[in-house]
C-alpha positions as CSV (number, residue, x, y, z in Angstrom):
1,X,101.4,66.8,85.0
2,X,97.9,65.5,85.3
3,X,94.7,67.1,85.6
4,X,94.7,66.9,89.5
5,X,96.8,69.5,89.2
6,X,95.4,71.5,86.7
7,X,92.9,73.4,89.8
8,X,89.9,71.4,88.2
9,X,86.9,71.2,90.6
10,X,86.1,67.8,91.7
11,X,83.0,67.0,89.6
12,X,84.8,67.7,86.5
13,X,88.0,65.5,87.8
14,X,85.0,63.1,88.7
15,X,84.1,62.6,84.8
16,X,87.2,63.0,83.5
17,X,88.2,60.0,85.2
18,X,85.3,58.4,84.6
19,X,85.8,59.0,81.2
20,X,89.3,57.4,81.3
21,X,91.4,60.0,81.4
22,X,94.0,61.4,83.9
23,X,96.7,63.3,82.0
24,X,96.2,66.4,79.7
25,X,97.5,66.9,76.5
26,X,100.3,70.0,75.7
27,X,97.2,72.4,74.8
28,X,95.6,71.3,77.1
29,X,97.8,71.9,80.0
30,X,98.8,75.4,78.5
31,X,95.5,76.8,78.2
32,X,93.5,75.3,80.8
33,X,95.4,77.4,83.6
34,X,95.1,80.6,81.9
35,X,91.6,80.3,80.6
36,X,90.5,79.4,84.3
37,X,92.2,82.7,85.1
38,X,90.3,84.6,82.2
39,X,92.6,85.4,79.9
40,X,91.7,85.7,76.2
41,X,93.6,82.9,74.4
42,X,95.1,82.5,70.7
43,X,95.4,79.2,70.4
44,X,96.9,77.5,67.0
45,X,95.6,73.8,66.8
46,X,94.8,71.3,64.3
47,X,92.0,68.8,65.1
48,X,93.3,66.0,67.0
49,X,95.1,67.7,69.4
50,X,92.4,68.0,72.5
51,X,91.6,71.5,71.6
52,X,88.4,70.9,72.3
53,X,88.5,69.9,76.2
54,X,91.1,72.3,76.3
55,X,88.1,74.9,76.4
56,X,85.2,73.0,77.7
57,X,86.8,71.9,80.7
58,X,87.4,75.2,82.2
59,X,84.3,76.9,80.3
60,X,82.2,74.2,82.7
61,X,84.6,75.2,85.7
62,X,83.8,79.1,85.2
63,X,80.1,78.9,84.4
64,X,79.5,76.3,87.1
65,X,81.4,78.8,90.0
66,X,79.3,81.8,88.4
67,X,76.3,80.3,88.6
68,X,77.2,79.7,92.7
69,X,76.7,83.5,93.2
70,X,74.5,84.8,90.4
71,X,70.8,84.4,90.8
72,X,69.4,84.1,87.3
73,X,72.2,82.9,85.6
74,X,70.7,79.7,84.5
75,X,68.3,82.0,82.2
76,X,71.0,83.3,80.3
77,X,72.8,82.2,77.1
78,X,76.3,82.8,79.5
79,X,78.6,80.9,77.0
80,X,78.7,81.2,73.0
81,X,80.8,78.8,70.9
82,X,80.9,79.3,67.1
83,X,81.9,76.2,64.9
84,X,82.2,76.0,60.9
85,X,80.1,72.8,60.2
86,X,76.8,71.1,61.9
87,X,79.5,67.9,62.2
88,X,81.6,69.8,64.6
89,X,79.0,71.5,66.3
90,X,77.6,68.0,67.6
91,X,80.8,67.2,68.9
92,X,81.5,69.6,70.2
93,X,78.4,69.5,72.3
94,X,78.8,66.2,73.2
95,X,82.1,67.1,75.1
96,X,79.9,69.6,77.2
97,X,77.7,67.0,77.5
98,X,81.0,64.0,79.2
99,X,82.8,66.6,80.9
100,X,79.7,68.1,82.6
101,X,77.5,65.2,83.5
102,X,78.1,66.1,87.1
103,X,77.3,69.6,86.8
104,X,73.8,71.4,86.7
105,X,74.6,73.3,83.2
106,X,72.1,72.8,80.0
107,X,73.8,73.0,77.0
108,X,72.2,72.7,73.0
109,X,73.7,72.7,69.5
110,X,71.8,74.9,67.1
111,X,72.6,74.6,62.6
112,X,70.8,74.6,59.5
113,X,69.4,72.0,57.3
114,X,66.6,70.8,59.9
115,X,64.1,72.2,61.4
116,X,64.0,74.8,63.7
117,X,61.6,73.2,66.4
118,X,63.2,71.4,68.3
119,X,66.3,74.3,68.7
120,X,63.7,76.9,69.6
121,X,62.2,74.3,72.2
122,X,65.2,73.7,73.8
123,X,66.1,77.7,73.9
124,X,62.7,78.2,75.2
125,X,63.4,75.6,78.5
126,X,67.1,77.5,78.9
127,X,70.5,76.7,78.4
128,X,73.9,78.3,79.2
129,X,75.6,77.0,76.5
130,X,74.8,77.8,72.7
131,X,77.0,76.0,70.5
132,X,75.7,77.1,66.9
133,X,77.0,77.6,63.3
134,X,76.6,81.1,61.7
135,X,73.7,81.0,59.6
136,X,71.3,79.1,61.6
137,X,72.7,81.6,64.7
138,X,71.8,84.9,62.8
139,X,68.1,83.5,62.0
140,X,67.2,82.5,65.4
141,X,68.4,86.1,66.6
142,X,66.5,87.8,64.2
143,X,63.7,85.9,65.1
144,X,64.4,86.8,68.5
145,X,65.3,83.5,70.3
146,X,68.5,84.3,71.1
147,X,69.9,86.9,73.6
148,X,73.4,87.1,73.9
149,X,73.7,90.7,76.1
150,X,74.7,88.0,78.9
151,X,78.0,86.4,76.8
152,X,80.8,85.8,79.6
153,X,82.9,83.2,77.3
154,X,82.7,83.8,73.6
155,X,84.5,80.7,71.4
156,X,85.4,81.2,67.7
157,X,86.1,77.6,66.3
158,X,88.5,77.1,63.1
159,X,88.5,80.4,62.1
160,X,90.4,80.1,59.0
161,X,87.8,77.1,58.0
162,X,85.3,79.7,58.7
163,X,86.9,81.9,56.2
164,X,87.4,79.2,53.7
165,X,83.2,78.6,53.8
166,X,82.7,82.2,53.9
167,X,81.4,83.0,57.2
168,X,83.4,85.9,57.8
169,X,80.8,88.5,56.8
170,X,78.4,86.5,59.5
171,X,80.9,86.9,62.4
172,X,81.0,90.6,61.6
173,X,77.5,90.7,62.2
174,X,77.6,88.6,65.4
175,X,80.2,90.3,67.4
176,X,78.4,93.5,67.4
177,X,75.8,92.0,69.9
178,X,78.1,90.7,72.2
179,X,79.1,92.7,75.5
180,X,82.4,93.8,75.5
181,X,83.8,93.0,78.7
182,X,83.9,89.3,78.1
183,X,86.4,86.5,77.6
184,X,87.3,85.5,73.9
185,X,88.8,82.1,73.1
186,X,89.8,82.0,69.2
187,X,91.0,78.8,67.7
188,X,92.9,78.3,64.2
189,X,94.3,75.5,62.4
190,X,96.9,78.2,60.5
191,X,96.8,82.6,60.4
192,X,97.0,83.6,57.6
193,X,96.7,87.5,57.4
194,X,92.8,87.5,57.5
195,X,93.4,85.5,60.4
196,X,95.1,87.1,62.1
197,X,93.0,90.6,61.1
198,X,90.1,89.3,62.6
199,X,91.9,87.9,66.0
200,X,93.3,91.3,66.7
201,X,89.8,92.9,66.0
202,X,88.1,90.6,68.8
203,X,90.3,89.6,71.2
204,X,91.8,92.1,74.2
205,X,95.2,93.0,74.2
206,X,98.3,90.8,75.1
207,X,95.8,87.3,74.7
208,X,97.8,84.3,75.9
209,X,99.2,82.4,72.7
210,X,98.9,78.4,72.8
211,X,100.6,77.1,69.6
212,X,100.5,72.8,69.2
213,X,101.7,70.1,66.7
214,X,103.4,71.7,64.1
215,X,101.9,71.0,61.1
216,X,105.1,69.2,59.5
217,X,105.2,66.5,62.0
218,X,103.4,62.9,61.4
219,X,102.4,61.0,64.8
220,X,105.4,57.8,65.4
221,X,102.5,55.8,66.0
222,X,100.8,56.0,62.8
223,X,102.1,53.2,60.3
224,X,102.8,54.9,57.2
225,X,103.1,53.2,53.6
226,X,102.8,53.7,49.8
227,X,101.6,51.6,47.5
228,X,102.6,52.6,43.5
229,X,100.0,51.3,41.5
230,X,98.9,52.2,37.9
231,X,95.6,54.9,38.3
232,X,93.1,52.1,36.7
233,X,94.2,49.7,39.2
234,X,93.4,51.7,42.4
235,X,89.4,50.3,42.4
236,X,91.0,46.8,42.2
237,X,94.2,47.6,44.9
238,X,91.4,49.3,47.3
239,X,88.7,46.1,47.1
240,X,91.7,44.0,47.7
241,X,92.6,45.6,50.4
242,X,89.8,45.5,52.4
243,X,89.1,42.0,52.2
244,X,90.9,42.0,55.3
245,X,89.1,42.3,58.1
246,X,91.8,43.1,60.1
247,X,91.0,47.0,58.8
248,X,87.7,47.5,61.1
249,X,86.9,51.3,60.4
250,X,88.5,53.3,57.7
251,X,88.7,56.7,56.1
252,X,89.6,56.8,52.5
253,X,90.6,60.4,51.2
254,X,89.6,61.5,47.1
255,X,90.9,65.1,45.9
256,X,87.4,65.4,44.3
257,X,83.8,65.2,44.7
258,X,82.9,63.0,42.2
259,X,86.0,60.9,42.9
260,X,84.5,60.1,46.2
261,X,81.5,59.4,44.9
262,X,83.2,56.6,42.2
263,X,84.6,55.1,44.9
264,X,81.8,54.3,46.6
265,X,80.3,53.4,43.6
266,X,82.9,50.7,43.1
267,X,82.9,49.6,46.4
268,X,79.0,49.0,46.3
269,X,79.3,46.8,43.2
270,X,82.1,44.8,45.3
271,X,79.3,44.6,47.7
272,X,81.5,46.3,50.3
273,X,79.2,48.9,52.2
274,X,80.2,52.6,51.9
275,X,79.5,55.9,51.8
276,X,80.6,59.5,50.7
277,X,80.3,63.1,52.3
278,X,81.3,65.7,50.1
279,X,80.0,69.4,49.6
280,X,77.3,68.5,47.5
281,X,76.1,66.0,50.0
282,X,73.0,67.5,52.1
283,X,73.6,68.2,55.6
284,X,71.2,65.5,57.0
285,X,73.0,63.2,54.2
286,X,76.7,64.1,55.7
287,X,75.0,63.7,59.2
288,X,73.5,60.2,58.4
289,X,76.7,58.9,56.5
290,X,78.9,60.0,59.5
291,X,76.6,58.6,62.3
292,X,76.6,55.1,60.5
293,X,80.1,55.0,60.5
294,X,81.2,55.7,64.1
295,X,78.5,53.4,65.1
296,X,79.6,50.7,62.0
297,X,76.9,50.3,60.1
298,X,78.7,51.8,57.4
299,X,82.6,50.4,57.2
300,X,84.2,52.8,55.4
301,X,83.6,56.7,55.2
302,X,84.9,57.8,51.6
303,X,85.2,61.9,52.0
304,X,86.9,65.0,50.6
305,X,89.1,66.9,52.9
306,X,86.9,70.2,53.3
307,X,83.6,67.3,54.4
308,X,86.4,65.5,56.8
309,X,87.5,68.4,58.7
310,X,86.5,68.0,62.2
311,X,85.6,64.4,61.6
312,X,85.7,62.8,65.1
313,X,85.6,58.9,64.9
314,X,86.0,56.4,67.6
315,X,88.5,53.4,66.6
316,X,89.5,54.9,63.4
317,X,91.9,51.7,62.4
318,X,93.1,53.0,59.1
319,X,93.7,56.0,56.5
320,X,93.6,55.3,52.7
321,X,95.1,57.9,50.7
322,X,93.1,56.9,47.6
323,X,94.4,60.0,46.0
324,X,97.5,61.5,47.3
325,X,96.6,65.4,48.0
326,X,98.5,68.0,45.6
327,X,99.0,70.4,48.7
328,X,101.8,68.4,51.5
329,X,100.4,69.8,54.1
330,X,96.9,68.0,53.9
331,X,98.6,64.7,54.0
332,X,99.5,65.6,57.4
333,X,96.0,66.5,58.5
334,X,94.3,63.8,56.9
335,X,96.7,60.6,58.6
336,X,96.3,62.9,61.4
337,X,93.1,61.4,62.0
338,X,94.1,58.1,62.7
339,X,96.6,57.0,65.5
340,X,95.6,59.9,67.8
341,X,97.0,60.9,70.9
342,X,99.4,58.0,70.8
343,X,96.8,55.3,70.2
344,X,98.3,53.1,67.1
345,X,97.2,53.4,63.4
346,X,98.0,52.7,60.0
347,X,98.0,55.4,56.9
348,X,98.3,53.1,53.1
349,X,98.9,56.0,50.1
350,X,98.3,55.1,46.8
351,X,100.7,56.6,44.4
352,X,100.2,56.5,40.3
353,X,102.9,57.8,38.0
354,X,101.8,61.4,38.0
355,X,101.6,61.8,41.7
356,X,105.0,60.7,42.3
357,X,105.8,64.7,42.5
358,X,103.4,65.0,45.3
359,X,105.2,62.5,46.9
360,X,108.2,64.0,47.5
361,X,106.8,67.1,48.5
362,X,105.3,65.1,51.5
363,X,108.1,63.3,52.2
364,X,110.4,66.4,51.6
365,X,107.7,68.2,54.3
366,X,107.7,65.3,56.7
367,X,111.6,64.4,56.8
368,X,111.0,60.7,56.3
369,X,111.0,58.4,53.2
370,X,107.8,56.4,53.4
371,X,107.9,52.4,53.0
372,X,106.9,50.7,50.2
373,X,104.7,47.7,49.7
374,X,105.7,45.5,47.0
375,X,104.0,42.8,47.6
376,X,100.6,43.4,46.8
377,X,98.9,42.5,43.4
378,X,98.8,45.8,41.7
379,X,102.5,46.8,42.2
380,X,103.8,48.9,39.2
381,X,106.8,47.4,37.8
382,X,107.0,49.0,34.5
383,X,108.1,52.8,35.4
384,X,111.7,54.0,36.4
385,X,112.6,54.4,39.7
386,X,111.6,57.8,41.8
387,X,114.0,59.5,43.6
388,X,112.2,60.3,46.9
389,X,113.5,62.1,50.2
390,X,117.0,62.1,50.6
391,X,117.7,61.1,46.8
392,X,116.9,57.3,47.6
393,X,115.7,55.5,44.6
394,X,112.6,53.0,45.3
395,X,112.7,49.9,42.9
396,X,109.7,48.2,41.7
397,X,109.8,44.8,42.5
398,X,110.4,42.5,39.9
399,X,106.8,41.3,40.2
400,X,105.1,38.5,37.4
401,X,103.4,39.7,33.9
402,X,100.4,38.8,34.7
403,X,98.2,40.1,37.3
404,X,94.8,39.9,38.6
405,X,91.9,41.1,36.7
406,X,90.8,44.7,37.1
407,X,87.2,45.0,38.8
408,X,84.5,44.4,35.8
409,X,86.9,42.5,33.6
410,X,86.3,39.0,35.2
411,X,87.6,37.4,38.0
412,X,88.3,37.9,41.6
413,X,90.0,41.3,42.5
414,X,90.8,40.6,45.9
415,X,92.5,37.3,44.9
416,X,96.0,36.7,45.8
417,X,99.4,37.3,43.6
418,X,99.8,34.6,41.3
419,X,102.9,32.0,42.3
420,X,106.2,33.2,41.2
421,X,105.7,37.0,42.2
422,X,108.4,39.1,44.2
423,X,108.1,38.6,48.2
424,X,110.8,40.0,48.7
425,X,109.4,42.6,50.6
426,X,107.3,41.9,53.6
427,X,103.5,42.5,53.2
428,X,102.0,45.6,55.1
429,X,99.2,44.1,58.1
430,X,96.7,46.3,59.3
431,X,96.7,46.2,62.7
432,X,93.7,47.1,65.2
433,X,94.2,50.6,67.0
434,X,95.1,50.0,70.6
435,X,94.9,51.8,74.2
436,X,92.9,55.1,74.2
437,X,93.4,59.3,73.7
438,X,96.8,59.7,74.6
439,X,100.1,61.9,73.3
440,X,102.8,59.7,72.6
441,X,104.8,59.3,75.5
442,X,101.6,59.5,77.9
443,X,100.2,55.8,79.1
444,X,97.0,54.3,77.7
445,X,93.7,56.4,78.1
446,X,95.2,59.3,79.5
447,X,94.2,61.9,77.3
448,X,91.4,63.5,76.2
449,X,91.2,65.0,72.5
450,X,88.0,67.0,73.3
451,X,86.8,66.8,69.7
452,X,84.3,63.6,70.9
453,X,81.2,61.5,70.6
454,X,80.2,61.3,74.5
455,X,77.9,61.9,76.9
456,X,74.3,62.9,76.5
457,X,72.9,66.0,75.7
458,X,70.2,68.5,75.0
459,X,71.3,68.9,71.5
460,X,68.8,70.3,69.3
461,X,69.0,67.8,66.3
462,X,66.2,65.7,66.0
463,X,67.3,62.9,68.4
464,X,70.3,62.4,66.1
465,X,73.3,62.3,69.1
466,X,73.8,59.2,70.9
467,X,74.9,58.7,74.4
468,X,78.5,57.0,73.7
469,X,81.5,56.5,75.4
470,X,85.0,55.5,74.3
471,X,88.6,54.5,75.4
472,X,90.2,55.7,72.4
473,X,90.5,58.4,70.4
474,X,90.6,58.5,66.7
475,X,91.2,63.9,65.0
């Protein structure tokens, strides 16, 4: 199917061709029909998937043909989407922003941690799309800015991340001021009972139910490896690593806070440029370190995986799994982010002794047995074997005594394995993502993922958004 026959007026057809793009992904094609019907929807996504144009697209369709018969409509805060973090928020603003560059609709994006001026402004001049976070939402109605008695399409974002970051109490106090007869579009990465509580509270009866991408599946076109290393040799294995320059852009994932913030520590001294976003990161910090990376000023983007939720990255080359998450299910979510869509990607995992258990709970969770590099200067070769999916054993290669010096005790990290080491087993190559936004069997730049940095808008954010456009695709 592609979007020509999805009923799609001819201006949105117009950009999303522009924009590279002529086939819809699965949510995509399922929702897109039955919200341009106005249906409530239920849709369970992760990030990565296109849910994002799979509501923009034919939000733009509806308010664009209302605003053909209604007089004052472009007065009126029609459309409401609610988003966790300022991060998503932004993007998601910049997809009304490329999908409806042909159409005569104002959109801004309204969150905390900046001043209010330049939100109020832009409320003052009139928009028909609000896309806000709770907090900053609930001020500007109090303060009487924001009117929503005119709501047609009402969007609630990653609902169960807004009930991890406890907005819950904040939606409650939204909903009341919207009018009832409207259309509700609720989007959740899982349901768990408070989940689905809250669905059944604010969307009609019957809603249409769009479920995507299991969460135990792993894209084929993401490379996916393991490196076993000793835990104090990780700084040395992740310098070493990126001395190739092969690896363009890359996320690397810490279970902790300060963990990230080590990292980037150690990276520095290597004079590798980096930076962190964490929770105890200000916003305009998280905002800064995020913009310098998709424009690559900043190479690599060292995060936890609450700050990278909804992180949106154009050419996203490779994942490091600097620490291997405890829960299997993140490991999905986190490689998830590179190799989108189809487009091609590579995933490293470094694995000390005591997170060998985690390891086969993701391989037990994926139904694959990883690869292993053992050519690479920090291999372990001192521990037993691990029995990993399917009961296969992995052998440590039967590498040299010596090995290079750890960062700060001399020498060159990122220097090659001494002569005489295993190479037995081929070495790993990061290779440069390829094509653009597409599912796996679609053909290059054929799908849109929705959560992405394009267009222009009237986003509210201190002239932080840049007009950009991409062919690929990176959540």
């Amino acid at each position: 199917m592609s979007f020509d026959e999805l009923n799609l007026i001819q201006p949105i057809l117009r950009a999303l061709h522009e924009e590279g793009y002529t086939t819809p992904t699965p949510i995509q094609e399922q929702a897109i029909p039955h919200v341009l019907d106005g249906r409530d929807l239920l849709g369970v996504a992760q990030t990565g998937t296109g849910k994002t144009a799979a509501f923009t697209v034919p939000i733009l369709q509806i308010l664009h043909q209302t605003a053909q018969v209604e007089r004052h409509s472009h007065s009126r805060i029609r459309c409401l989407v609610l988003t966790p973090t300022r991060e998503l928020a932004i993007q998601i603003g910049e997809s009304f922003a490329a999908y409806g560059r042909h159409l005569q609709l104002r959109h801004t994006v309204i969150f905390g941690g900046v001043g209010q001026l330049p939100q109020t402004n832009a409320l003052k001049r009139g928009v028909e799309v609000v896309i806000a976070t709770p907090g900053r939402l609930l001020d500007l109605m109090n303060q009487g800015f924001i009117d929503l008695r005119h709501i047609e399409v009402f969007v609630l974002d990653e609902a169960d991340r807004m009930l991890d970051m406890g907005f819950i109490n904040d939606i409650k106090r939204i909903l009341p001021k919207l009018p009832t007869r409207r259309q509700t579009l609720f989007f959740s990465a899982t349901m768990p009972p408070a989940i689905q509580e809250l669905a059944n509270t604010i969307l009609r009866p019957n809603p249409i139910k769009v479920a995507v991408t299991p969460v135990s599946s792993t894209a084929d076109t993401v490379t996916q490896s393991v490196f076993l290393v000793d835990k104090h040799d990780k700084p040395a294995l992740l310098q070493h690593l990126l001395s190739d320059q092969k690896i363009r852009r890359v996320l690397v994932f810490t279970r902790t806070k300060h963990g990230a913030d080590r990292v980037v520590k150690g990276l520095a001294q290597a004079k590798i440029p980096a930076e962190a976003i964490h929770g105890n990161k200000s916003q305009n910090h998280r905002q800064r370190a995020l913009t310098n990376f998709k424009t690559g000023a900043t190479r690599v983007l060292v995060a936890t995986d609450i700050a990278a939720r909804g992180i949106d990255v154009d050419e996203l080359t490779h994942v490091i799994n600097y620490e291997i998450p405890n829960e299997p299910e993140t490991y999905v979510h986190r490689i998830g982010r590179t190799g989108r869509a189809g487009a091609s990607g590579i995933a490293y995992s470094f694995v000390e002794e005591e997170e060998r258990a985690y390891l086969q709970d993701i391989q037990r969770l994926i139904r694959r047995q990883l690869d292993v590099v053992g050519d690479h200067p920090y291999s372990v070769n001192d521990v037993a074997p691990v029995l990993l999916h399917g009961g296969a054993p992995i052998q440590k290669p039967k590498g040299p005594a010596g090995r290079p010096p750890r960062p700060g005790r001399g020498g060159d990290p990122r220097s090659p394995r001494p002569a005489g080491g295993d190479s037995s087993r081929p070495k790993q190559q990061g290779q440069a993502r390829s094509g653009g936004p597409r599912a796996a069997s679609a053909p290059a730049k054929a799908r849109p993922s929705g959560e992405r940095s394009a267009g222009s808008s009237q986003t509210a954010q201190n002239g932080q958004s840049r007009r950009r456009f991409r062919g690929g695709n990176s959540r």
